[in-house]
N, C-alpha and C positions, 0 to 999 in steps of 0.2 A: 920212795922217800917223801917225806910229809914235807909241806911249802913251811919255811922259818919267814913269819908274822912280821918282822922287822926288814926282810928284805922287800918284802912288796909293798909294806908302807912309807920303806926310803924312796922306792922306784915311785913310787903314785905322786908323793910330793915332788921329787925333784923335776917331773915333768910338767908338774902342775907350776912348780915355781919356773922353770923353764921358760915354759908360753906365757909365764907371768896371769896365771889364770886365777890364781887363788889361794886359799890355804885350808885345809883338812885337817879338821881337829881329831885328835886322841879317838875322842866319844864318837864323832862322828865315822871316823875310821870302823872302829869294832862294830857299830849298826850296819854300816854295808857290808863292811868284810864278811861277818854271818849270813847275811842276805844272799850275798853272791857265792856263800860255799852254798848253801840250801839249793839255791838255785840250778850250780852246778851239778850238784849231787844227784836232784830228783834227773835231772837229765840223764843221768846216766841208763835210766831204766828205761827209761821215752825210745834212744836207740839203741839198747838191746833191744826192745822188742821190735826195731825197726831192722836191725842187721841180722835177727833172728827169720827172720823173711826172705833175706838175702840168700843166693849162692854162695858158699864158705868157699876158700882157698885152703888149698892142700898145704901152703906153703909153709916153715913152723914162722911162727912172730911175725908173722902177716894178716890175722887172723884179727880184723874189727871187733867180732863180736865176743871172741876168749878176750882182747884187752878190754874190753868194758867189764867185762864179766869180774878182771882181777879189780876194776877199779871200785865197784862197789862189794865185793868178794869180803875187804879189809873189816868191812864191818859187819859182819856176821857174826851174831853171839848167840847166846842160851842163858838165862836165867830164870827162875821158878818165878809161882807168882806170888800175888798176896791174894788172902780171904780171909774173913774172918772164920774162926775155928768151926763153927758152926752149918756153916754154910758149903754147898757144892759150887757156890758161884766165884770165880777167878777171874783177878782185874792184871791185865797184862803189866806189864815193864813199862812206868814212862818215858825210856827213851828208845823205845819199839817204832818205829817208823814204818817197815813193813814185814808183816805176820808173813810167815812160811809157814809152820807146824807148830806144833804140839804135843806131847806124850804124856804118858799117865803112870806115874813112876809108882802106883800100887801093885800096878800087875808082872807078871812074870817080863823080865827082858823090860820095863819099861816101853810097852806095845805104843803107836801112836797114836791119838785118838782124832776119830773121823768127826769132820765138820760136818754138822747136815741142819738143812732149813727146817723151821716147825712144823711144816705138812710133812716131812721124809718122816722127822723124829717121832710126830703122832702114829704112822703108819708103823712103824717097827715093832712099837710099845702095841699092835694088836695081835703081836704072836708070840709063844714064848720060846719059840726057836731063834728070833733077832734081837731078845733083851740085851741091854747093853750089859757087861760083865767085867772085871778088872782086867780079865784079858783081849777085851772088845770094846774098848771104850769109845763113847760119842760124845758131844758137844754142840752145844746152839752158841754161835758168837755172834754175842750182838753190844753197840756199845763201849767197845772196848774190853769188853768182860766172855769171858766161857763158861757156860750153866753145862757142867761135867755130871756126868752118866755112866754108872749105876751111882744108886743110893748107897753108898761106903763111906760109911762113918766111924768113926771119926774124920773129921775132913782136917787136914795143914796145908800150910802154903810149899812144903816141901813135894805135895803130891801133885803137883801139874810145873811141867817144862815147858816154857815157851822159846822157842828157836824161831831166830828172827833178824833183820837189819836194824841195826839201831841209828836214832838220829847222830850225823857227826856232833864231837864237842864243840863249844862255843869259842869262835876265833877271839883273842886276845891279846894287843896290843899293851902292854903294863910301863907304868914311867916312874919318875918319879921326877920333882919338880927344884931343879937349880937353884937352889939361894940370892946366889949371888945375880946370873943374868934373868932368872925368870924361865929358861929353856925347859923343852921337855927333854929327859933321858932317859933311854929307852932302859928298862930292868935288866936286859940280856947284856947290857953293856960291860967287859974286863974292867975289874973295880967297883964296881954301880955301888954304892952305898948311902944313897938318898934313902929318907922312911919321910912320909909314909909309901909305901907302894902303889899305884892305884894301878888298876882297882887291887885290891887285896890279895886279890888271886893270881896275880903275876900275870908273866905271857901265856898263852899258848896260840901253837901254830896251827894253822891248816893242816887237817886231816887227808884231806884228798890229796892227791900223787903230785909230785914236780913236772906230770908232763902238764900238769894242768893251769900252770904258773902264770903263762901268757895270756890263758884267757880271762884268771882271775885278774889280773892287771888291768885287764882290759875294761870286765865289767864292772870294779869299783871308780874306773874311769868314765864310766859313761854317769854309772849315779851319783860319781862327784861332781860333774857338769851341772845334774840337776840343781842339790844340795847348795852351788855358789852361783849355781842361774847365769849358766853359760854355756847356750844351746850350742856350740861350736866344738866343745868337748864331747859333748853328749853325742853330736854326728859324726866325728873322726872315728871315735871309740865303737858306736853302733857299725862304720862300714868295716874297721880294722875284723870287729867279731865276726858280721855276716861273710867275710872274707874267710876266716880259719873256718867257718860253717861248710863253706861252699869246697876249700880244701881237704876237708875231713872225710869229705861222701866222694871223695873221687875214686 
């Protein structure tokens, strides 16, 4: 279950106001909150490939490296790309984070098409036994783009699948602004019927998992310390993390 946007920006302030440390705006909330899912997220990859190393357990739901696996798993999509009609060259998905594969939906069964650097791709093109074909397809990625192989023209953007992790959406905290006291209220609120809404787009929550609650808490704690320049928050919050760090690899 995906973290709800408004409990961890009630939790952040109410401690903030607690220690009497400061106040955290809206705006300022949604820069970090994004910041520390990103942050999160890329982690996820850092120790899989660090538990991937590891001795596995037999045990079921014991297993570190299948629960990282489900925790970036969530975001794995497929979407075609764009190019112009003319062209063999294919610009990925902007919200691609990280490329796994490819296929080449002209040829039979949608085959997948093999990446290879310009020195492999020069050498193939000197036999006509390794031509690339609709059922063999290749590719040079470079740039964000795939220069696809054979020459099969007419070229769409329907004809290359990109399978891939896409970036989480953008966390969002949405209010709208009391008349009467001046308060913010949050959009999710039973009744809310403030306009305008801001930003526009309403809330949305944290995409990453609820196991991951406390560390998010944790980490727009440390960069709220910054943000109100109050190195005391920033150390509570830095030992609380390095602490679940230290708990997680045991």
């Amino acid at each position: 279950m995906a973290i709800n946007v408004n409990t961890v920006y009630t939790t952040v302030l109410s401690i903030l106001n607690k220690e009497q440390r400061g106040y955290l705006t809206p705006f300022e909330f949604n820069n970090v909150a994004n910041q520390v899912q990103l942050d999160i997220f890329e982690k996820f990859f850092e120790d899989y490939n660090q538990y991937i190393r590891m001795p596995q357990t037999d045990v079921e739901f014991a297993s570190r490296m299948d629960h990282v696996m489900e925790e970036f798993q969530v975001f794995e999509t497929s979407a075609n790309a764009s190019n112009t009609p003319t062209t063999n060259i294919y610009t990925q998905p902007s919200d691609l984070h990280r490329f796994g594969s490819a296929s080449w939906n002209k040829g039979t069964n949608s085959p997948p098409i093999e990446i290879l650097t310009n020195k492999v791709y020069n050498q193939i093109k000197l036999s006509d036994l390794t031509q690339p074909s609709d059922n063999l397809p290749v590719a040079k990625y470079n740039k964000n783009q795939l220069t696809v192989f054979p020459d099969s023209t007419p070229y769409a953007s329907s004809d290359v699948t990109f399978n891939y992790i896409r970036k989480p959406n953008d966390v969002v905290w949405g209010y709208g602004v009391n008349p009467t006291l001046g308060n913010y209220v949050w959009d999710g609120t039973p009744g809310f019927a403030l306009t305008p809404v801001i930003p526009s787009t309403g809330s949305v929550n944290f995409e990453i998992s609820g196991s991951q609650q406390t560390e998010v808490i944790l980490e727009i704690l440390k960069y709220s310390g910054i943000i109100i320049r109050d190195p005391q928050i920033v150390q509570a919050a830095s030992q609380e993390l390095a602490q679940e760090e230290v708990n997680s690899k045991r």
